[in-house]
C-alpha positions, 0 to 999 in steps of 0.5 A: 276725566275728573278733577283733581284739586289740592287745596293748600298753600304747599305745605309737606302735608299738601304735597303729600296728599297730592304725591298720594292722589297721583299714585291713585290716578295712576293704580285706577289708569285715570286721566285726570286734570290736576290742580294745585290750590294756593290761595286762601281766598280760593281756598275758602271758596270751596268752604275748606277750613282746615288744610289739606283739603281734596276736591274731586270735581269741584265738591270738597271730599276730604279736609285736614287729612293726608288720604293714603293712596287706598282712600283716594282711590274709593273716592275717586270710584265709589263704590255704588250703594247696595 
């Protein structure tokens, strides 16, 4: 089960990006654990300056970006290199 993490302090871009990665985790049937992060000393932990940023397990994949539903998903199951 993977990680989900949305760091920002719940501006329409933060809510977005988490409407977004919920979709993904529903198309791709994944369960995952979902979480909101707020504060910005938590923020700044995961080294994320710009808002919004994506964890997936712990690891920043995406900041300052709202990610569509197709970008999250590859993220969420990359594909293996060729």
């Amino acid at each position: 089960m993977k990680k989900i993490q949305i760091l920002g302090t719940g501006c329409a871009k933060c809510n977005q990006l988490a409407a977004n990665v919920k979709e993904a985790a529903q198309v791709l049937g994944e369960e995952v654990v979902f979480e909101k992060v707020t504060q910005i000393n938590d923020i700044m932990k995961f080294g994320c300056m710009t808002t919004p940023g994506l964890a997936i397990d712990g690891k920043v994949v995406s900041q300052g970006k709202v990610l569509n539903p197709d970008q999250i998903m590859k993220l969420m199951r990359p594909i293996a290199a060729e």
